[in-house]
Backbone bond lengths (Angstrom), bond angles and torsions (degrees), N, CA, C in turn:
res aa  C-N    CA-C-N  psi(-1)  N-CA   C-N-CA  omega(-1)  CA-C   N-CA-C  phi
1 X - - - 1.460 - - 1.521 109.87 -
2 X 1.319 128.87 134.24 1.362 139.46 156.15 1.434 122.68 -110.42
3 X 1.199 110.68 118.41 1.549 101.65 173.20 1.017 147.96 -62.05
4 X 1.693 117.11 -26.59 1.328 123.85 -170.35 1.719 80.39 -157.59
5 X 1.709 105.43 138.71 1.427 102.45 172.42 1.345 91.30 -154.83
6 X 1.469 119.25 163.29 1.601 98.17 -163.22 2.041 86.56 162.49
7 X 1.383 132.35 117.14 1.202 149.31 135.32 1.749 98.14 4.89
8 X 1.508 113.86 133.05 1.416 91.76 164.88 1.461 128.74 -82.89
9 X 1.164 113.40 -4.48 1.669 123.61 163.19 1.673 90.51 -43.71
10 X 1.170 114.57 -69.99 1.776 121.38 -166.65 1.186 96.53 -31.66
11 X 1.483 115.89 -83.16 1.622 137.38 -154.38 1.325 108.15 -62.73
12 X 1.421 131.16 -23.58 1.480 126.36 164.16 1.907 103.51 -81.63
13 X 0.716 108.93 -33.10 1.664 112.05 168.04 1.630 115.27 -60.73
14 X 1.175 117.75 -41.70 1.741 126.93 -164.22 1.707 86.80 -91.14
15 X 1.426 135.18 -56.21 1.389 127.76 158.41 1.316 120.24 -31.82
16 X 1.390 111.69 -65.38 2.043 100.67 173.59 1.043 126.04 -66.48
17 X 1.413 111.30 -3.05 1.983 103.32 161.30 1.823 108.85 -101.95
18 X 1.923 98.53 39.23 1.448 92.15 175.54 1.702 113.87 48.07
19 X 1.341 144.24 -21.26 0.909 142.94 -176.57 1.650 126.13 -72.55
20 X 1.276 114.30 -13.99 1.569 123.38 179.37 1.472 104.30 -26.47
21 X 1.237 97.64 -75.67 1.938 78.61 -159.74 1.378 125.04 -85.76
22 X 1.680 106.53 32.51 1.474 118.70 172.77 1.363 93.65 -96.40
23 X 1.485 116.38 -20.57 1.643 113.29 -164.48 1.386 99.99 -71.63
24 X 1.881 102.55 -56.63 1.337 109.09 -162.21 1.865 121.16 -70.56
25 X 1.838 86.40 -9.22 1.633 99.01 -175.47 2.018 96.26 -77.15
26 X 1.048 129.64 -37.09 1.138 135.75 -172.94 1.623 108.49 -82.45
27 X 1.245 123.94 -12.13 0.950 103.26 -178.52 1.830 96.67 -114.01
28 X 1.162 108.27 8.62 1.419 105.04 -178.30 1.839 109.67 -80.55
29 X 1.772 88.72 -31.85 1.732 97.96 178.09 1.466 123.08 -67.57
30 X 1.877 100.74 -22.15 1.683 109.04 168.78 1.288 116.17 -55.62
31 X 1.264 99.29 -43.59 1.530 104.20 -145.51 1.788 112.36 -89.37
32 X 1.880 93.38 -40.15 1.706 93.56 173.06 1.266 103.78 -98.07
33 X 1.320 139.45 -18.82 1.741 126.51 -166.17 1.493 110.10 93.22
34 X 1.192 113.34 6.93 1.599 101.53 -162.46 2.189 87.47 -143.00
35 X 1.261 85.17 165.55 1.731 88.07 162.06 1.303 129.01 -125.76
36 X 1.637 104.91 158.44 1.294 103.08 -162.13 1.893 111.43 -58.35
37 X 1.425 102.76 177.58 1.485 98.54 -169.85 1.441 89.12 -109.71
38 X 1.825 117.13 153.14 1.194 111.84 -178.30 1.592 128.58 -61.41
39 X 1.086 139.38 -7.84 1.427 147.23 120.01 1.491 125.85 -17.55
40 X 1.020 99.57 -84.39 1.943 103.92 155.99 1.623 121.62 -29.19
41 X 1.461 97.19 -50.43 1.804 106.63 -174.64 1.364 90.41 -76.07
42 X 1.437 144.57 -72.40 1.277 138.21 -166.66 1.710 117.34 -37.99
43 X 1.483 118.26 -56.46 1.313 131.13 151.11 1.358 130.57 -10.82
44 X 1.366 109.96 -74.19 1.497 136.91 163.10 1.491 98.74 -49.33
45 X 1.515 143.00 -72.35 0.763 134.62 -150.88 1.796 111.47 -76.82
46 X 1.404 108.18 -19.26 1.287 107.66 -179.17 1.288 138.51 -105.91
47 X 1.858 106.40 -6.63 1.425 133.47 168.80 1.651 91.45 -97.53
48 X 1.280 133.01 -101.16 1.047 146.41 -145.61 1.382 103.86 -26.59
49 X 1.393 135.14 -46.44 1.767 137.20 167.08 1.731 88.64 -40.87
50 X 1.393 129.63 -57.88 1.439 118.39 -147.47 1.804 96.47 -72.67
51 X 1.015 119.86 -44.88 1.442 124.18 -172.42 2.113 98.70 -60.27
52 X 1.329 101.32 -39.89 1.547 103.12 177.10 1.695 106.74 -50.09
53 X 1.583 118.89 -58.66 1.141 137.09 171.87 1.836 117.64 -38.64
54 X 1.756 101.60 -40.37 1.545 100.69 167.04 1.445 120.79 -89.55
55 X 1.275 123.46 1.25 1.233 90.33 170.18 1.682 104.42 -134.04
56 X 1.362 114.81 51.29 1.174 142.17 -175.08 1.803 98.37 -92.52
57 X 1.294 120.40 54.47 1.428 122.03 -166.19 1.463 104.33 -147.41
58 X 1.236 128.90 144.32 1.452 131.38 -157.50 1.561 99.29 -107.12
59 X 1.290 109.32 -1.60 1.641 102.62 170.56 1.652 111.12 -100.78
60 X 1.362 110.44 5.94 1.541 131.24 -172.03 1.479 99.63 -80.31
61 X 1.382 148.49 128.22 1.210 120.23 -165.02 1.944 112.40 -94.52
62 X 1.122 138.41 107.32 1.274 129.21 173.60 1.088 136.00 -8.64
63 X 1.405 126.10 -50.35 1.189 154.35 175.39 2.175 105.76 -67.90
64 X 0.981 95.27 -9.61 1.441 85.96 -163.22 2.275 97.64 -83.96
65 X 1.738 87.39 168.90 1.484 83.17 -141.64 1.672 83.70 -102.59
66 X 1.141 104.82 136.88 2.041 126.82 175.47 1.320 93.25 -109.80
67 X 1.642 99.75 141.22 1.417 120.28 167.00 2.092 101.30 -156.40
68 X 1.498 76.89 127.29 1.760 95.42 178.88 1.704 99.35 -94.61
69 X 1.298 99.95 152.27 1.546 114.14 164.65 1.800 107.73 46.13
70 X 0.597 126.73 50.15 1.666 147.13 171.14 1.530 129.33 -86.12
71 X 1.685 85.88 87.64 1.415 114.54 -156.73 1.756 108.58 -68.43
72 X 1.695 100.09 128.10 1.579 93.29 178.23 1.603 114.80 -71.70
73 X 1.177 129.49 143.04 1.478 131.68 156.48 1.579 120.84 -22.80
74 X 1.437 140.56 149.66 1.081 115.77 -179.51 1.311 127.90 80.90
75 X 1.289 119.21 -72.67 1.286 128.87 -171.67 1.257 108.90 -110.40
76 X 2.029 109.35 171.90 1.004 125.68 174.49 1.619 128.58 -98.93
77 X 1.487 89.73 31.31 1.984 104.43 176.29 1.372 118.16 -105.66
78 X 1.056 116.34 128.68 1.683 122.92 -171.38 1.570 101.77 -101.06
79 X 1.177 122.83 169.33 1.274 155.40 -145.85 1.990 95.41 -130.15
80 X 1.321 102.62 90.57 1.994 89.77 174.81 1.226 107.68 -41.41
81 X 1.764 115.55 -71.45 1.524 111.98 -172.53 1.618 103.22 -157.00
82 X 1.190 101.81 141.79 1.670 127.95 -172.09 1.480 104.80 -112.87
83 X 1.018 114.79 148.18 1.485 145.46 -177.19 1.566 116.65 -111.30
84 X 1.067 146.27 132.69 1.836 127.49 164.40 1.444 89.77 -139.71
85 X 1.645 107.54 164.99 1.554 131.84 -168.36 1.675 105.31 157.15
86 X 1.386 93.87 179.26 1.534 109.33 170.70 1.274 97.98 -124.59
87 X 1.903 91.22 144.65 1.827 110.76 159.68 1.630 98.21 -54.01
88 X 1.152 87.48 170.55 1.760 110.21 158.48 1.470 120.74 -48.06
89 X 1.368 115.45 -33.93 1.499 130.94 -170.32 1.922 105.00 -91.91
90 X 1.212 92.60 -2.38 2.169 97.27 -177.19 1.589 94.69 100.11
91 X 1.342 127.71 -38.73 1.353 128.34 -145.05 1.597 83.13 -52.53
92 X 1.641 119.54 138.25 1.600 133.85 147.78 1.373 109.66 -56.37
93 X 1.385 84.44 130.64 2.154 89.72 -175.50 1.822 89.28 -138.81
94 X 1.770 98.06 127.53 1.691 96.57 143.59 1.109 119.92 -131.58
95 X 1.158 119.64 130.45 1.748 150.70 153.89 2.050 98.24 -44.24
96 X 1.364 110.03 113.18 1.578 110.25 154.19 1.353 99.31 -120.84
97 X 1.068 92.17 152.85 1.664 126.95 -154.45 1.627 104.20 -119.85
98 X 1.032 121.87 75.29 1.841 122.33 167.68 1.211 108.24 -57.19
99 X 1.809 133.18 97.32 1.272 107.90 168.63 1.705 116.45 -98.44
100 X 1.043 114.02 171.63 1.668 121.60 -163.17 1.647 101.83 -143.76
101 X 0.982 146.68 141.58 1.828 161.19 126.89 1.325 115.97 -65.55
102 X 1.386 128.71 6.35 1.030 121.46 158.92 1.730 134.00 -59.72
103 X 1.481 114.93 128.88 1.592 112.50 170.54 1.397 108.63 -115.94
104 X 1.120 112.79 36.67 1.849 118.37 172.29 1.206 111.39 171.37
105 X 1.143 112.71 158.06 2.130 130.19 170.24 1.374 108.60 -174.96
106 X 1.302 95.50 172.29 1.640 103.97 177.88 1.409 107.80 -147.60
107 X 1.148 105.71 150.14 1.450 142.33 -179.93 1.561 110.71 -33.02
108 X 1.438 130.42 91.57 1.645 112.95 148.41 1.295 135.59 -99.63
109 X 1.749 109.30 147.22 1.634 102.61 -170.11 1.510 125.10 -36.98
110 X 1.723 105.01 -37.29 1.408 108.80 -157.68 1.690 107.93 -74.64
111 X 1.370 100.28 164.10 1.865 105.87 175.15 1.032 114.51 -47.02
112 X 1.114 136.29 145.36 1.752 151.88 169.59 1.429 111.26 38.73
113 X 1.595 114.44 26.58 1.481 109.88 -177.40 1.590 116.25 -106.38
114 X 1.204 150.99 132.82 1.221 143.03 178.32 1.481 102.24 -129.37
115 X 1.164 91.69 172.39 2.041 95.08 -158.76 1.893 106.03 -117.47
116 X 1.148 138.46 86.52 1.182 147.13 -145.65 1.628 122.18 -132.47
117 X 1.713 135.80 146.81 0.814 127.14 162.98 1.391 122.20 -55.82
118 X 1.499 145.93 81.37 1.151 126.69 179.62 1.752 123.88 -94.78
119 X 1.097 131.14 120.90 1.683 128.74 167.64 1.728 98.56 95.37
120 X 1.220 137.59 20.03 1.342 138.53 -157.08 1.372 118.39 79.75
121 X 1.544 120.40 -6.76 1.462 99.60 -144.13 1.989 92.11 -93.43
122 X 0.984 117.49 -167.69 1.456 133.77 174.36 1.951 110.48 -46.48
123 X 0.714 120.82 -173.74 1.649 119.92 168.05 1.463 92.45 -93.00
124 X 1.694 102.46 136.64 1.226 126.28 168.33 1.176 134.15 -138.50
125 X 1.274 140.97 118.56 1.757 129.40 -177.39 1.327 108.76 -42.23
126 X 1.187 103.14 139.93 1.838 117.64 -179.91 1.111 95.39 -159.12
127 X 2.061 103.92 179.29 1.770 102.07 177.75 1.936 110.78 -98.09
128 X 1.164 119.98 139.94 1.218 145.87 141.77 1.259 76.93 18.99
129 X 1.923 132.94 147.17 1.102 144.78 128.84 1.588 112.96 -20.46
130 X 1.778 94.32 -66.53 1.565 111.14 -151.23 2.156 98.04 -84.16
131 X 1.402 112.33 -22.18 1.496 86.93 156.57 1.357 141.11 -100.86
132 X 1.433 85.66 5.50 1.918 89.35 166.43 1.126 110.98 -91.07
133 X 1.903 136.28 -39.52 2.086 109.31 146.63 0.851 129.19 -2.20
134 X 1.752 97.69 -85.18 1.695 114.30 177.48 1.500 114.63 -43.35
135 X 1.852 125.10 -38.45 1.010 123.24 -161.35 1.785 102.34 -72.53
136 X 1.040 133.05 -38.10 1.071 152.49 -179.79 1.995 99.77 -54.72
137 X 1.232 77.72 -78.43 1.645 89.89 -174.34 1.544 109.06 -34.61
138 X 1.377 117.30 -44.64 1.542 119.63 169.24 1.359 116.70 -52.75
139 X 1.076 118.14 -29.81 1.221 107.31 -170.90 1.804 128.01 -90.07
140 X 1.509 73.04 -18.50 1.797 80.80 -169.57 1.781 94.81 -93.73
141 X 1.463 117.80 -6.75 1.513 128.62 -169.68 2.353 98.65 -83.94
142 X 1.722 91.18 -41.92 1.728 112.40 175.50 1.343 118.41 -58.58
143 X 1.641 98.70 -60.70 1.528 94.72 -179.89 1.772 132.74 -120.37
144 X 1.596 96.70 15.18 1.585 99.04 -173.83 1.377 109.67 -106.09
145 X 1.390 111.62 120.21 1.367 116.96 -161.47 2.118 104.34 -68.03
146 X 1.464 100.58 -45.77 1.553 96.24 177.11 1.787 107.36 -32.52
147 X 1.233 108.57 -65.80 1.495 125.94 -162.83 1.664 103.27 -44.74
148 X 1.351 114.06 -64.21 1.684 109.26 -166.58 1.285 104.38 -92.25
149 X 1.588 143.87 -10.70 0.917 106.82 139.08 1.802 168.63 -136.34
150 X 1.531 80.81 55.14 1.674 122.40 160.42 1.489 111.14 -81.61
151 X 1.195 114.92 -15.54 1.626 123.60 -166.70 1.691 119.82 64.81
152 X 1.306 99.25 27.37 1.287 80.84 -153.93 1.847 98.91 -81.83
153 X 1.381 111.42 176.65 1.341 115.77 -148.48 1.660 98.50 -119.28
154 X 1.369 129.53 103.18 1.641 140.79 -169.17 1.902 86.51 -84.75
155 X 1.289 94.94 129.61 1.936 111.85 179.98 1.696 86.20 -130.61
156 X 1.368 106.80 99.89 1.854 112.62 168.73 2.097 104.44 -99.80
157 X 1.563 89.16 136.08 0.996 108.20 168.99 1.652 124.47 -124.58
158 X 1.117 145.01 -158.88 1.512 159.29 120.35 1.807 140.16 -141.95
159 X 1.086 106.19 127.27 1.587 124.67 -167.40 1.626 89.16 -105.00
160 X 1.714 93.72 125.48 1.510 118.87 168.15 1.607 98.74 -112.15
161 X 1.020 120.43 64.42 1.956 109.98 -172.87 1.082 119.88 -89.79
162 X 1.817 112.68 33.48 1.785 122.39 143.44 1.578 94.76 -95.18
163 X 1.257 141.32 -35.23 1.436 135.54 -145.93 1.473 125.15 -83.45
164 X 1.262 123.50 90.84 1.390 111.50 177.74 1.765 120.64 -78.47
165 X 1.292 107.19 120.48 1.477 121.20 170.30 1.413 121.26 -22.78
166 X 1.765 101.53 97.69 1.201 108.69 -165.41 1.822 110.21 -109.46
167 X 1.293 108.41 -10.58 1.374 109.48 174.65 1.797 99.22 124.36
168 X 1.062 108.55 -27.14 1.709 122.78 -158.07 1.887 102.77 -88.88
169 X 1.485 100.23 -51.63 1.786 107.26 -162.64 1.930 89.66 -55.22
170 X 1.857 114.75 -37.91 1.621 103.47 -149.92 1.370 85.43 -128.60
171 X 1.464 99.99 51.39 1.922 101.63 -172.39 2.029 82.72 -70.30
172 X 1.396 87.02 -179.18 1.915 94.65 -170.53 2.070 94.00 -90.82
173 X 1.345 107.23 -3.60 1.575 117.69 169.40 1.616 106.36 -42.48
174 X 1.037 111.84 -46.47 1.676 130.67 -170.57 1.539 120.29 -100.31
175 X 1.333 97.90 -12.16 1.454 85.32 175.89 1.657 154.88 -44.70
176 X 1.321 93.36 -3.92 1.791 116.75 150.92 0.515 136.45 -67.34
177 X 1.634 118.31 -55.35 1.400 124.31 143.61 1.470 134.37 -14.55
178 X 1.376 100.71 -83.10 1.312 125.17 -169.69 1.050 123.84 -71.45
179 X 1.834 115.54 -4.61 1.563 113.77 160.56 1.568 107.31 -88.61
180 X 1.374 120.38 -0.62 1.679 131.47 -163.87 1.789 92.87 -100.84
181 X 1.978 113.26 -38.50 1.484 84.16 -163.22 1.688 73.23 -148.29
182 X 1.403 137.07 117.56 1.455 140.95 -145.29 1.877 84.84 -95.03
183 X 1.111 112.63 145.00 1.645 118.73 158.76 1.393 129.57 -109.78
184 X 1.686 110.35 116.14 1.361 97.82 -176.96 1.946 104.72 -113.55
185 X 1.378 87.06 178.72 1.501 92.85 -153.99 1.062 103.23 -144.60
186 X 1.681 123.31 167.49 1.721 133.50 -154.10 1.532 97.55 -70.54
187 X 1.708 119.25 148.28 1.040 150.90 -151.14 1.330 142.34 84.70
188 X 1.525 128.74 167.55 1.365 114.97 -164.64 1.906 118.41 -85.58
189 X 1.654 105.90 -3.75 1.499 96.09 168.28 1.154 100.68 -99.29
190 X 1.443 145.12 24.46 1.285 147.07 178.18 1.642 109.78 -109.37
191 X 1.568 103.35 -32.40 1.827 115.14 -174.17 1.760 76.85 -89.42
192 X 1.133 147.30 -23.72 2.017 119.83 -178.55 1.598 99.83 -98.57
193 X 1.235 118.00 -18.44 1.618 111.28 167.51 2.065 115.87 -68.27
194 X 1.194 92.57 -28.72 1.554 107.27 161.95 1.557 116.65 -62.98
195 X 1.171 89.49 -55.26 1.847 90.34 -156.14 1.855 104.44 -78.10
196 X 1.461 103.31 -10.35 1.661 108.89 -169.54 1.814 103.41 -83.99
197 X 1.600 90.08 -32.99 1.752 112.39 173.14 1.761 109.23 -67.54
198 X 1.246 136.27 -10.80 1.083 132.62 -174.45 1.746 99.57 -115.01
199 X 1.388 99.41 -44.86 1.877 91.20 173.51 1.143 134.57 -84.74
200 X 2.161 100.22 2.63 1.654 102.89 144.12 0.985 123.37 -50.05
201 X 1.385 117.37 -51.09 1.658 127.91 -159.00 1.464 102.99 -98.20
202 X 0.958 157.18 -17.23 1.383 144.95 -130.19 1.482 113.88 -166.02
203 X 1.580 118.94 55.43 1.638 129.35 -170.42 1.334 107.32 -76.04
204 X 1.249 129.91 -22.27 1.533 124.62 -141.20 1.735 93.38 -139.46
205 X 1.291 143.98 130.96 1.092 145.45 150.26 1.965 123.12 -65.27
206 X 1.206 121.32 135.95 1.185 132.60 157.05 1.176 130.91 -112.04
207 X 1.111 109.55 34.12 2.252 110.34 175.54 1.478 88.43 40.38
208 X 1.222 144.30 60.00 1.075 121.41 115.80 1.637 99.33 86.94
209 X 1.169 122.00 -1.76 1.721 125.17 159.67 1.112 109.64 -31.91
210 X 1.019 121.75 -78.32 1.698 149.40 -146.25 1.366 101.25 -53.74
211 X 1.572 120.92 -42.36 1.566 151.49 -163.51 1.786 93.67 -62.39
212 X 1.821 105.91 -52.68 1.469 127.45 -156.13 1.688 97.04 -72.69
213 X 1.458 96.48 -64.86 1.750 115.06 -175.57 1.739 93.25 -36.31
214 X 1.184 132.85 -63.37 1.599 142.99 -165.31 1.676 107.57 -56.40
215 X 1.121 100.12 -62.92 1.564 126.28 -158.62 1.823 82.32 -59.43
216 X 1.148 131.03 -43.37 1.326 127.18 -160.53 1.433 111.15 -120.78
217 X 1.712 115.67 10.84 1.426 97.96 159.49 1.550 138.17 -83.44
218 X 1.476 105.97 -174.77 1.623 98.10 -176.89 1.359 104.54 -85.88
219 X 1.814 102.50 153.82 1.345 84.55 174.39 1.708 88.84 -123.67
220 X 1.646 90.24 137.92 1.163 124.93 132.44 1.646 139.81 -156.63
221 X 1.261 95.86 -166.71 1.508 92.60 -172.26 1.292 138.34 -52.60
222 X 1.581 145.71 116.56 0.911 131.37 -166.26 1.692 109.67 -72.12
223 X 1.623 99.42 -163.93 1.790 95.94 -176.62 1.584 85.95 -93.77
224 X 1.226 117.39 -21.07 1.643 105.73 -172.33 1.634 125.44 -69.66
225 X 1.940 95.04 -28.97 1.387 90.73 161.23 1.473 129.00 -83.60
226 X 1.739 121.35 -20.95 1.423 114.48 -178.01 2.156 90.90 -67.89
227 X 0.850 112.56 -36.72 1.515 116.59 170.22 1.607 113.35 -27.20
228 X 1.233 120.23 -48.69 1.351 141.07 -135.57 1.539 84.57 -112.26
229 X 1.434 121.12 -58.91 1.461 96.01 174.12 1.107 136.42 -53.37
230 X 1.608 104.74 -51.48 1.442 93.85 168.34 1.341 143.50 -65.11
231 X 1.248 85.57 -8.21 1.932 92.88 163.83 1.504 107.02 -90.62
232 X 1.165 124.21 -9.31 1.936 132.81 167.57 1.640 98.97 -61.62
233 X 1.629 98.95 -58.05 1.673 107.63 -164.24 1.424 114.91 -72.93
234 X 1.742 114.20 15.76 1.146 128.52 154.08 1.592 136.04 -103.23
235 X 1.586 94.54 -6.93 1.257 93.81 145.07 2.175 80.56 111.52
236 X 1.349 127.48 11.78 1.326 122.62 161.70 1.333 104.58 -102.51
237 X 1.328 88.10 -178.33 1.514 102.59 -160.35 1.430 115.08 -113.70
238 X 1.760 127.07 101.66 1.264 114.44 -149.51 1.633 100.61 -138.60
239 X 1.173 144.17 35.30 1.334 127.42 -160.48 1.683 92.40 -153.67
240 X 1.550 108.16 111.94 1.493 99.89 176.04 1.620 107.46 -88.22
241 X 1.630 101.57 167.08 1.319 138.09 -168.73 1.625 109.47 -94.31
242 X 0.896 116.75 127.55 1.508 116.49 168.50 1.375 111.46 -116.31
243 X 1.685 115.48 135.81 1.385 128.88 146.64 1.659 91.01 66.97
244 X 1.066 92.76 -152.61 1.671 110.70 171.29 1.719 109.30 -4.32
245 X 1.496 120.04 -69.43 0.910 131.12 -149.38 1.380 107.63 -69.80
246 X 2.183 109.01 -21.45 1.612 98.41 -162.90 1.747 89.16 -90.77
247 X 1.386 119.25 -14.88 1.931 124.20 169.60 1.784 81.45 -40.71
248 X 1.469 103.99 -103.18 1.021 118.39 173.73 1.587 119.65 26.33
């Protein structure tokens, strides 16, 4: 399921009538039956302008395909915002986009965990911006048949564009992470480190195919994951954790 998918000509258009997250709030009630929670609406209304702001660039291609809230198969984890296009070479490339409202966190011992205000609530352990991208990206790379085999190529990122670089978001704690899913952050050499990261990957527009092909393939297993087990049932360690599960 995707909630809102739409050319970015569209989505910079549905943004300048201030209306974005009435769009994406209305189309969220199509799609699940239910409405968003005021959290969700605040979200939408306060990232989605900033993502408008990045790809407000004439080397960005028009045609290229946006999708908000882009629900993985299987599960109950969404996708903030996706990107689709071709490299220069044809190869299908998507850009996911982790966005965050965070303006602070701190450091926890454990792997890919950082300790953060998330949804209003108190500070809580959760995963890393930059390994829940990646975590995402694995998954739809494991089990979505559109994705592996079209070849197409998942580039995960995350934008904190309240957060100024405090030492903590790209402490060297994460550095696995963050060479797997890069984090950029509030200011204007941070919004062209974004937009240079998307017109690596993403030269050529596709109306938003790529978005459709995904959103509606089958899922199953790729050869890379029966791969992965059997290198599990040898006793390595091969199957990532999402959300909850990497707390856990």
């Amino acid at each position: 399921m995707i909630v809102y998918q739409a050319t970015k000509a569209t989505f910079l258009h549905d943004c300048d009538n201030k209306r974005i997250a009435d769009v994406v709030s209305s189309a969220y009630v199509q799609k699940t039956g239910r409405y968003a929670s005021h959290a969700e609406f605040k979200a939408w209304q306060n990232s989605l302008g900033e993502m408008a702001r990045v790809l407000r660039d004439g080397n960005i291609p028009d045609d290229m395909g946006v999708g908000i809230e882009f629900g993985i198969p299987q599960t109950a984890k969404r996708i903030d915002f996706i990107l689709s296009g071709k490299a220069e070479d044809e190869t299908p490339h998507v850009v996911i986009v982790e966005l965050k409202q965070w303006s602070t966190s701190r450091i926890s011992e454990k792997d890919g965990i950082i300790v953060a205000n998330r949804g209003g609530k108190a500070e809580i352990e959760g995963p890393h911006p930059s390994y829940q991208a990646w975590s995402y990206a694995a998954l739809l790379e494991g089990f979505n048949e559109a994705v592996y085999d079209s070849g197409t190529r998942l580039r995960p990122c995350a934008y904190l564009h309240n957060y100024r670089d405090d030492g903590i978001i790209r402490n060297a704690h994460y550095a696995a992470y963050l060479d797997k899913a890069p984090v950029f952050l509030d200011g204007e050499a941070e919004l062209a480190r974004l937009r240079d990261f998307i017109k690596q990957h993403v030269r050529k527009g596709d109306n938003a195919a790529l978005l459709y092909e995904i959103a509606n393939g089958r899922i199953r297993p790729s050869k890379m994951l029966a791969d992965s087990l059997a290198k599990m049932l040898k006793g390595n360690r091969e199957f990532v954790l999402v959300d909850d599960q990497k707390v856990v």
